[in-house]
N, C-alpha and C positions, 0 to 999 in steps of 0.2 A: 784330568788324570790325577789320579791320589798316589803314591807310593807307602809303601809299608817294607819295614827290614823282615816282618818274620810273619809267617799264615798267621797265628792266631791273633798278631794286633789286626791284619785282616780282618779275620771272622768276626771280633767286637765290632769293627765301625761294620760288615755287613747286616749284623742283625739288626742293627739300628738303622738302618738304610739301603736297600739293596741294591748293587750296581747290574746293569744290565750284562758288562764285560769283565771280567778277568782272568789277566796274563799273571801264568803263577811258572814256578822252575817247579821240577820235581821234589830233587833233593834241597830240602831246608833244616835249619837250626829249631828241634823241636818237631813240629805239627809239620807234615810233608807236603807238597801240592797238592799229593793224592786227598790225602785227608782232607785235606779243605774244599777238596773238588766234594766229596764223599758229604760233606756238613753242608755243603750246600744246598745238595742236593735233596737233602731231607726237608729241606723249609717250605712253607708255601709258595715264596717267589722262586725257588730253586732252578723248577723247571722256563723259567722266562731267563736265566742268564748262560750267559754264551761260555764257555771254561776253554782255554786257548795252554796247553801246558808244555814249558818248555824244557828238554832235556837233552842230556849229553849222550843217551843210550841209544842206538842205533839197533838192537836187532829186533825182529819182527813179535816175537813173545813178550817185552817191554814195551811196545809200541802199544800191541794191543791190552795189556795192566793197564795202560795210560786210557784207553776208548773204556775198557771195561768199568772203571773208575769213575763213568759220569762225564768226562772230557769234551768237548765236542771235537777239537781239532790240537795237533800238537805241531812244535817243531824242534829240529835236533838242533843241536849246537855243533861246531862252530856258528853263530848266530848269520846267515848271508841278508842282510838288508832288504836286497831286493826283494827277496821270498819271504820276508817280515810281511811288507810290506800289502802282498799277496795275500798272506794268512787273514791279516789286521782287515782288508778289502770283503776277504769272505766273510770273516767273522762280522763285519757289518751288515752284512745280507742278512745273516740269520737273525744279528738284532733287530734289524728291521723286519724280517718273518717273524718272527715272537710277537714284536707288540702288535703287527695286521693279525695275527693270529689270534693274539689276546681280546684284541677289542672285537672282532668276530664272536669268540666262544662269548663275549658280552653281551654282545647284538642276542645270536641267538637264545640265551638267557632269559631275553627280557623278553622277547617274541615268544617265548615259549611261557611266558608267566603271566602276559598280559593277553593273551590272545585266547580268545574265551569262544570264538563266532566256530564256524563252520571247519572242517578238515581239510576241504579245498583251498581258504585262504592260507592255511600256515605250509599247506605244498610250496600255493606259488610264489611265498617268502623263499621257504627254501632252494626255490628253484634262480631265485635271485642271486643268492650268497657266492663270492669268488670262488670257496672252497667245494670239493664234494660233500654228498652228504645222503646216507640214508637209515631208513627205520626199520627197527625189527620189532616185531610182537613178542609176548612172555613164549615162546615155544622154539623163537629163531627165527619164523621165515620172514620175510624182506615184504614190509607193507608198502616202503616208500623209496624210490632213488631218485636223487636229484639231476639234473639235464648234465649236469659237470661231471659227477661220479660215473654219469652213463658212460659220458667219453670216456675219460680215463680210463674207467677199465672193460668198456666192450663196445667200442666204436661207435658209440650212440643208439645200439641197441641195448641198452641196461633195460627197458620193460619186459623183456621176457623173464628175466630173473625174479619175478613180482609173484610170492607164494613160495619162493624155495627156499630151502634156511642158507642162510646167509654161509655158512660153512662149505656148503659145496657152491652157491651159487660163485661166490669172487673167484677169481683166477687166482690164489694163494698158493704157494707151497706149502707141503705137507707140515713144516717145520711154524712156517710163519702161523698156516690156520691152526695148530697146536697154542703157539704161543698166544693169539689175537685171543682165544675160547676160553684159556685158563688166567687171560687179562681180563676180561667182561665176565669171573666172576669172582676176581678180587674187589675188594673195598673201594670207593672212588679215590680215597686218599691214596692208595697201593696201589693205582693204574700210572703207566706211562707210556708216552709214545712208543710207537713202533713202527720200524724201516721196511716195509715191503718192497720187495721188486716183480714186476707186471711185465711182462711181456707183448712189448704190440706187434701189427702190423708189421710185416718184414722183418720179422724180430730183433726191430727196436727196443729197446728196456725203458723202462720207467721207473721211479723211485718215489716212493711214494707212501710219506708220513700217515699212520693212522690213529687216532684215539678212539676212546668207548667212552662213552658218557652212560649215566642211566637216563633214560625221560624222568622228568619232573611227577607227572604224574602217573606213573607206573616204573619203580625201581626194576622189575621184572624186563621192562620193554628196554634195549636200547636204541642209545643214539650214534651212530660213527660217522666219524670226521675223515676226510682226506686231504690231504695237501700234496698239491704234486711240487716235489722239490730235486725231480730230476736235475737241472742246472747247474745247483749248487753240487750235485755229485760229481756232477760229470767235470766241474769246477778239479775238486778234488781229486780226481781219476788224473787228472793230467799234471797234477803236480806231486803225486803221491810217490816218495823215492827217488832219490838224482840217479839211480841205476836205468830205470825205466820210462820209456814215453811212448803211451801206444805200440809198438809195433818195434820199437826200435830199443836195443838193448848196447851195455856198455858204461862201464865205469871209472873210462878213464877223464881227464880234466876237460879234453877237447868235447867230447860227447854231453858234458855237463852242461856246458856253454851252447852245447846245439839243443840241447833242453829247453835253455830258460830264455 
């Protein structure tokens, strides 16, 4: 654990070193948390560090300034330990989802740069990989889905979707297939994840990270990534607010305690 009194002796020792985690306050002397969450986010490690910001403001429009800002997770002050403790827990999860995720996009990297044989062999990689994963042609429609992405989003029939453009074929919302269409045709340096939610069986939700890559060898074709990281949501569903928990509402001190 390093300390710093002010974001921008921060931001010098991260350029020179990136840390996977930091806990920043909102309001600082100079350069704000936001800011720094904001600077970081522009680097090339940016997207591999976890931003954890902590603040005194409690209502729901500064809450979300703080997610909008690049943040991944916040907490309010008065600081309660326990729920530190919690935050610090999750926010380990996700460092540890970053770097399985990082060495993944590496994997596939190299598979896809070394692999020269047949179209059948670089399926049955993909059909290896933890994460989902499928391909589109220069025009959109879906040449490839891997056995994982089948799951996730159509009970293990994803081959009927094979020919459709990927746009109407996912179960997306109107909102999300907007935003995912006008992300795959931004710049690879100007793409960023993006949070879907799926709807399964018994209408269960899913949550579930996606990226656009281009293929290597056709910038036209891509590549999209899934990660299902329902868990960690559902992690934070439950602790989101001392007002609320599932089903049961109430803000006084005794309710707080039936909370945690």
């Amino acid at each position: 654990v390093v300390a710093y009194p002010d974001a921008e002796a921060a931001w010098a020792d991260y350029q020179r070193a990136s840390f996977p985690l930091i806990v920043t306050d909102w309001m600082l002397p100079g350069m704000s948390g936001l800011e720094l969450c904001q600077a970081v986010r522009q680097t090339p490690a940016g997207n591999g560090t976890v931003v954890l910001v902590i603040t005194a403001r409690h209502s729901k429009e500064d809450l979300e300034t703080v997610l909008n800002a690049g943040a991944d997770d916040y907490l309010t002050k008065p600081i309660d330990v326990g729920l530190l403790r919690i935050r610090l827990a999750i926010a380990q999860q996700q460092v540890h989802t970053l770097e399985e995720r990082g060495r993944a996009q590496v994997q596939i990297g190299e598979m896809i740069q070394e692999l020269e044989q047949s179209h059948e062999d670089l399926q049955s990689i993909l059909h290896q990989l933890p994460m989902g994963t499928a391909l589109a042609d220069a025009q959109g429609h879906i040449t490839f889905i891997s056995q994982v992405a089948s799951q996730q989003f159509f009970g293990g029939r994803g081959y009927d979707v094979l020919g459709r453009r990927w746009q109407q074929a996912f179960p997306f919302s109107t909102e999300d297939g907007a935003e995912l269409e006008s992300m795959a045709r931004r710049p690879p340096d100007k793409r960023q994840k993006l949070t879907v939610r799926v709807e399964g069986r018994g209408g269960q939700n899913r949550w579930i990270d996606v990226e656009v890559q281009d293929d290597p060898r056709d910038p036209q074709r891509k590549i999209f990534l899934f990660f299902d990281v329902s868990e960690m949501h559902d992690l934070r569903r439950q602790i989101d607010g001392k007002a609320q928990f599932y089903d049961l509402v109430g803000r006084s001190k005794a309710m707080e305690l039936v909370y945690q």
